[in-house]
C-alpha positions in Angstrom: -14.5 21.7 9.3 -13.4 18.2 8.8 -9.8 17.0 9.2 -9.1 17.6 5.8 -9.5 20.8 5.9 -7.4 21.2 8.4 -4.7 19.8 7.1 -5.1 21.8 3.8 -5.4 24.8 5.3 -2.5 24.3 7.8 -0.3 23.4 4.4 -1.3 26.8 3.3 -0.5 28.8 5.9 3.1 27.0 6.1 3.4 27.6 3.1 2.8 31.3 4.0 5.3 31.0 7.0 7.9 29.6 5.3 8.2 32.5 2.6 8.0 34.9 5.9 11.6 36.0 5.8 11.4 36.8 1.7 8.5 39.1 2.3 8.7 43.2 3.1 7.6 43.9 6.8 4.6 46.0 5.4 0.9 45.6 4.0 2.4 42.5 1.3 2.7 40.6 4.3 -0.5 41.1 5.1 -2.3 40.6 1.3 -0.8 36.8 1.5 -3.0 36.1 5.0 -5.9 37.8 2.6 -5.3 35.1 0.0 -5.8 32.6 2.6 -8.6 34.1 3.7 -10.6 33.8 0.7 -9.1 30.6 0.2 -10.7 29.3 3.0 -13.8 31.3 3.2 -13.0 32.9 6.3 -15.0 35.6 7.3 -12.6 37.3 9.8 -8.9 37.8 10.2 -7.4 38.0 13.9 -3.9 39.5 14.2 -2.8 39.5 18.1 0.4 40.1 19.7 1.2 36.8 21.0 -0.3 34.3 18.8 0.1 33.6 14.9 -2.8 34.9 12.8 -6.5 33.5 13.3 -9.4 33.2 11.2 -13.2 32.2 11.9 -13.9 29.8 9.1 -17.9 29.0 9.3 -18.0 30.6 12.9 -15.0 28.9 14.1 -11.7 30.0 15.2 -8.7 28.4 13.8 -5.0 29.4 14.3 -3.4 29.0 11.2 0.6 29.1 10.8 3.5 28.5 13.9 4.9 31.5 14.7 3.4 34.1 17.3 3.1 37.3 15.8 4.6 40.9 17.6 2.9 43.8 17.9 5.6 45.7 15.3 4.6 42.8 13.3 0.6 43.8 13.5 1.2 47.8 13.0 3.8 47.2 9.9 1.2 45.1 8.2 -1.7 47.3 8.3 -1.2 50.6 8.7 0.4 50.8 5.1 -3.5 50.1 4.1 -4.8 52.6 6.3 -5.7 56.1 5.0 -4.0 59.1 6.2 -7.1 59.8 8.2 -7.1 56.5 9.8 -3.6 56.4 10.7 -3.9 59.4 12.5 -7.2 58.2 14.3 -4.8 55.4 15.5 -2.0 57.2 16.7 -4.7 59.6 18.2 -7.2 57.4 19.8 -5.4 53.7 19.6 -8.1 52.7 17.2 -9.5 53.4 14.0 -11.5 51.6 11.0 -10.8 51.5 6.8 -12.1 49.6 4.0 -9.3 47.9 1.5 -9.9 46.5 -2.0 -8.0 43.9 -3.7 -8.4 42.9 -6.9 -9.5 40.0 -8.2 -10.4 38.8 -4.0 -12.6 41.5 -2.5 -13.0 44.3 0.1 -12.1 43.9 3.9 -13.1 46.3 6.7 -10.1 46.9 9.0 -9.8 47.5 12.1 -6.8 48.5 14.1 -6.7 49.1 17.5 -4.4 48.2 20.5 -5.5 45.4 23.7 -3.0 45.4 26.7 -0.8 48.0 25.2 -0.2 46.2 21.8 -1.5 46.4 18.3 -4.1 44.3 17.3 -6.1 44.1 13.8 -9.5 42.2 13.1 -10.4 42.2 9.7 -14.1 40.8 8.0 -14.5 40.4 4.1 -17.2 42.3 2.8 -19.7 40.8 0.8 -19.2 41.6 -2.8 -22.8 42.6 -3.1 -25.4 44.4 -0.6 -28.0 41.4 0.8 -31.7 41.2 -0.1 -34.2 41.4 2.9 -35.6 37.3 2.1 -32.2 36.7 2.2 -31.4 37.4 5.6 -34.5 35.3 7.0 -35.7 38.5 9.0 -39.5 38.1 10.6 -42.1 38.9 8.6 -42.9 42.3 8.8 -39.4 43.9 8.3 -39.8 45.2 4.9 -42.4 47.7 6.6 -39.0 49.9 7.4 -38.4 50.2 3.4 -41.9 51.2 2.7 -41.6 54.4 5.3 -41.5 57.7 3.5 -40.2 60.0 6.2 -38.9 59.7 9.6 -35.8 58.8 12.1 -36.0 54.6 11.5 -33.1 52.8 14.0 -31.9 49.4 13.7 -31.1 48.6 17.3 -28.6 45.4 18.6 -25.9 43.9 20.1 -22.1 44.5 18.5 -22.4 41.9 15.7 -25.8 41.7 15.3 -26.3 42.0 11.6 -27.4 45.8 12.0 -25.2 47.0 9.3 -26.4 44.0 6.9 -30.0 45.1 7.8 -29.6 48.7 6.6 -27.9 47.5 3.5 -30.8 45.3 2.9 -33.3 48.1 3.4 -31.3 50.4 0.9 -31.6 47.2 -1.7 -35.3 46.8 -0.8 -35.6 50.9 -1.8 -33.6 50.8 -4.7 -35.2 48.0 -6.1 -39.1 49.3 -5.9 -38.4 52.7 -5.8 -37.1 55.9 -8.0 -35.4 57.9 -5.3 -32.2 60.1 -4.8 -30.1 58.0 -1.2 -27.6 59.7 -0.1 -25.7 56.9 2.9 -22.5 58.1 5.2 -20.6 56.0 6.2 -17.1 55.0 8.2 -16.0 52.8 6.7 -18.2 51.6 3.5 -19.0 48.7 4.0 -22.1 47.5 0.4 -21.4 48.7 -2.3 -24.3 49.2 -3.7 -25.0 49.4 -7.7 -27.8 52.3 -9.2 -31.0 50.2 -10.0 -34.5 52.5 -9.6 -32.6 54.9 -7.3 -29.8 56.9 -7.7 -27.0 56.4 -4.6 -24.4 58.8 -3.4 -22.3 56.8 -0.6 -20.1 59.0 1.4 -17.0 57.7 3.6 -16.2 60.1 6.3 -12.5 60.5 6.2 -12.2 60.2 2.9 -15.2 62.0 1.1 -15.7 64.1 4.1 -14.2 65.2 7.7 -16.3 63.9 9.9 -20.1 62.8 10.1 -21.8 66.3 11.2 -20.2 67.6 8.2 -21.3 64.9 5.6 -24.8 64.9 6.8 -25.7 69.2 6.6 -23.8 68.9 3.4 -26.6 65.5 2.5 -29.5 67.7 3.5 -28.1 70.6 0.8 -28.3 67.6 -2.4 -31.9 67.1 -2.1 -31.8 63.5 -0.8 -35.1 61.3 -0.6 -33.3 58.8 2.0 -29.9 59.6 4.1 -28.1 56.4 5.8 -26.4 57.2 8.5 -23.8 54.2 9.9 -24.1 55.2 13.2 -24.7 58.2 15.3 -21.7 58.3 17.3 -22.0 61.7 18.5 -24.9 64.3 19.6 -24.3 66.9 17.4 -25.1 64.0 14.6 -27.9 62.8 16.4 -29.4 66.3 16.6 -29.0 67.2 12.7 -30.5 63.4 12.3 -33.3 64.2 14.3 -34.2 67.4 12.2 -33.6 65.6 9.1 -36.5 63.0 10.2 -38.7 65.7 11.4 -38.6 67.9 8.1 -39.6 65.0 5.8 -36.6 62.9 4.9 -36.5 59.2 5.9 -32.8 58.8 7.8 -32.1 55.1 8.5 -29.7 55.0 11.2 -28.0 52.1 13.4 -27.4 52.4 17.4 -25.7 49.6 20.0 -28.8 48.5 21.8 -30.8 46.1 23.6 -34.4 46.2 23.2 -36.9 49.5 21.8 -37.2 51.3 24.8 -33.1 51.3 25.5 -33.0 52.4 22.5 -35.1 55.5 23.2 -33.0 55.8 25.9 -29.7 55.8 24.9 -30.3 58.3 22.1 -31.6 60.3 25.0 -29.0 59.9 27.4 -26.0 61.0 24.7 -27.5 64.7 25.7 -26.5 66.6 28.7 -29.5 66.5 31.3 -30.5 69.8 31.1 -31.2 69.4 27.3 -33.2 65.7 27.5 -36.7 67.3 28.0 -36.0 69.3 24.8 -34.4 65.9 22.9 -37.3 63.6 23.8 -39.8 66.1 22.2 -37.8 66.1 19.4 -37.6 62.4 19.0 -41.2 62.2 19.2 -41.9 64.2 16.6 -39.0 62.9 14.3 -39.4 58.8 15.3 -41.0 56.6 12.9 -39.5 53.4 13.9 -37.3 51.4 16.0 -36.1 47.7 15.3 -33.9 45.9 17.4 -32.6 42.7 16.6 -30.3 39.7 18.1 -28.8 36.2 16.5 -29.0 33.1 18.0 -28.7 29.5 17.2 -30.4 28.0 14.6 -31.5 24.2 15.2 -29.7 23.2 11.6 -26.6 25.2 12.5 -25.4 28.8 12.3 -27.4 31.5 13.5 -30.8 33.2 12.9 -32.3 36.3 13.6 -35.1 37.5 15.8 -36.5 40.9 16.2 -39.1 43.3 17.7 -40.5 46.2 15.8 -42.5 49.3 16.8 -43.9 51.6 14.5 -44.6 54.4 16.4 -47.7 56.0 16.5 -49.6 58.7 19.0 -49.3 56.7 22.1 -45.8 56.0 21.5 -44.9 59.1 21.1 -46.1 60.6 24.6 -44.2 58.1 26.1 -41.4 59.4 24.8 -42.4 63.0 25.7 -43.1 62.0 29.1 -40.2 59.6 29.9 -42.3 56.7 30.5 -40.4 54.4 28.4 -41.0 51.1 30.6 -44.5 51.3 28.3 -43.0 51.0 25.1 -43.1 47.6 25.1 -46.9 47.4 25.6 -47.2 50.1 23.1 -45.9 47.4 20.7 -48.5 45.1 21.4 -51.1 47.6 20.6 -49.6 48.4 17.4 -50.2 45.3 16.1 -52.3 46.2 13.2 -49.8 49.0 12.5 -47.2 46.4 12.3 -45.3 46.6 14.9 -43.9 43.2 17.0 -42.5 42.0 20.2 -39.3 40.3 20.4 -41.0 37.5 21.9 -43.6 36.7 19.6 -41.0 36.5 17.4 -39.0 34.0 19.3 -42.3 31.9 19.3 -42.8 32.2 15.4 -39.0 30.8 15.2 -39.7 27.9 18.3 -42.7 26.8 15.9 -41.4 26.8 12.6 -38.8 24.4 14.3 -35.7 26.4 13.4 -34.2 27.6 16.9 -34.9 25.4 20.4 -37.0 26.8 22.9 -34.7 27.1 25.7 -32.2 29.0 23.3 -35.7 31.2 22.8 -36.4 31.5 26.3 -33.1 32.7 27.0 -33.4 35.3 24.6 -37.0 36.7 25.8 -37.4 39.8 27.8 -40.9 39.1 29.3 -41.1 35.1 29.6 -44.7 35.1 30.4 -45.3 37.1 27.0 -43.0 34.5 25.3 -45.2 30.9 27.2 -48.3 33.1 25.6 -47.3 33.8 22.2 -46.1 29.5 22.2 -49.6 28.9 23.0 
């Protein structure tokens, strides 16, 4: 940002400040730090105990406005623009997540929660329409995932890793090419997304159902071609998820993970022991594909993506039945022709085209002797 826009932007949030005392302590409070936010482009909204707001304009964090806010201040700004459901999640669990529309500016996802005992709030605008895969500069190869007919697919990565903005992609990708009936659960919805080829049910839990088990046996009763699932949060999801993959729907799902086999393993390790030799046959048979991806920083500026992929296939798959999982990512490289990719050889394609360094690479590879290879 240059120094003018500082100066603009701190005008407009003093401008906000000084008509503090006119507004109501509830959610209008919190609709003019919206305005400012679109204002500015800022993709996030930071409300701490402690400090005045904050928004990330262009990846940076600016404090915008004098006065430190409370945490009474935080809670009687939001929660009027939580649902019922989420308030209660809040009082319940000190955390909980809602969409809000407002016209003519957008939709936010919202989340409250509380951090040293006080309530907090951060708070992202939503695109106003789902991505397309070429625009998120994925590696080559990624569109395989909307091209799969049937199957558990899981789009694996760090908090903040674009997982979300994947799926959506892969839902455009479908309902572009394809005349099929997606059914996508979700908490909160984040893309819209707008009937091309396909037909698209989105369901939010809390509002259009209770919870995620219940969404997704009611999905499988409406004759769905494709079921989103925003996360598996819980086994008893995982488990109807599983079946769902197994008996011929494709179910496109998002975990917090690292790499493929952690992946594997995490979704294992949500199950009581007794019960994991039973899960990973299961998995086996459901598991189409797994594709974990990271950001980091792009030589021009910003960030870009990198990735691995496997497509699983019979080797794969006794892997997973045996619990060998540390060869997953050889099975990768054997996959090849399937399409299938290792995070490293991604690195390299990015390292070559010139748009990310190779240390930043290098930190980023798992096997560093794969990554020297696949630079040549």
């Amino acid at each position: 940002m240059t120094g003018a826009d500082d100066d603009d932007l701190d005008r407009l949030a003093d401008e906000l400040e000084s008509a503090r005392q006119d507004l109501p302590r509830d959610g209008s409070r919190l609709a003019g730090w919206l305005d400012v936010m679109g204002a500015r482009g800022a993709s996030d909204l930071l409300l701490l105990a402690g400090e005045p707001p904050v928004l990330r304009v262009h990846g940076s964090i600016v404090r915008v406005g004098q006065a430190p806010l409370d945490s009474v201040d935080v809670e009687e700004m939001v929660l009027p623009l939580m649902p019922p459901h989420a308030r209660q999640a809040y009082q319940a669990r000190g955390s909980a997540d809602a969409s809000h529309r407002v016209s003519g500016l957008g939709r936010f996802r919202v989340n409250l929660h509380r951090e040293r005992g006080r309530a907090a709030a951060a708070i992202r605008m939503l695109p106003s329409r789902a991505p397309t895969l070429a625009s998120l500069s994925l590696p080559a190869g990624a569109d395989l995932l909307s091209r799969l007919t049937r199957g558990l697919v899981i789009v694996g990565g760090a908090t903040g890793s674009g997982k979300t903005t994947t799926i959506a992609a892969l839902i455009e990708e479908i309902n572009r090419r394809d005349a099929k009936h997606i059914i996508t659960i979700e908490d909160p919805i984040e893309y819209e997304h707008v009937n091309q080829s396909s037909v698209i049910q989105q369901v939010e839990v809390g509002i259009d159902a209770p919870d995620f088990p219940t969404a997704l046996r009611s999905a499988l009763r409406q004759a769905p071609d494709v079921i989103v699932i925003g996360e598996m949060r819980d086994p008893e999801t995982m488990q109807i998820a599983l079946a769902a993959g197994e008996t011929g729907h494709l179910v496109l799902t998002s975990l917090h993970t690292t790499d493929v086999p952690s992946t594997i393993g995490r979704l294992t390790d949500s199950f009581p022991a007794e019960r994991q030799p039973t899960i990973r046959q299961d998995i086996a048979a459901a598991l189409s594909a797994v594709f974990v991806q990271g950001l980091l920083p792009a030589a021009a500026g910003g960030l870009v993506p990198a990735a691995e992929l496997l497509v699983v296939g019979y080797g794969a798959r006794q892997h997973i039945r045996r619990n060998t999982l540390q060869h997953l990512h050889q099975e990768i490289t054997i996959s090849r022709k399937q399409g299938s990719f290792t995070l490293e050889e991604s690195l390299a394609r990015l390292v070559k085209a010139g748009k990310v360094s190779r240390d930043d690479a290098a930190l980023r590879a798992n096997h560093p002797d794969d990554f020297a290879h696949a630079l040549g």
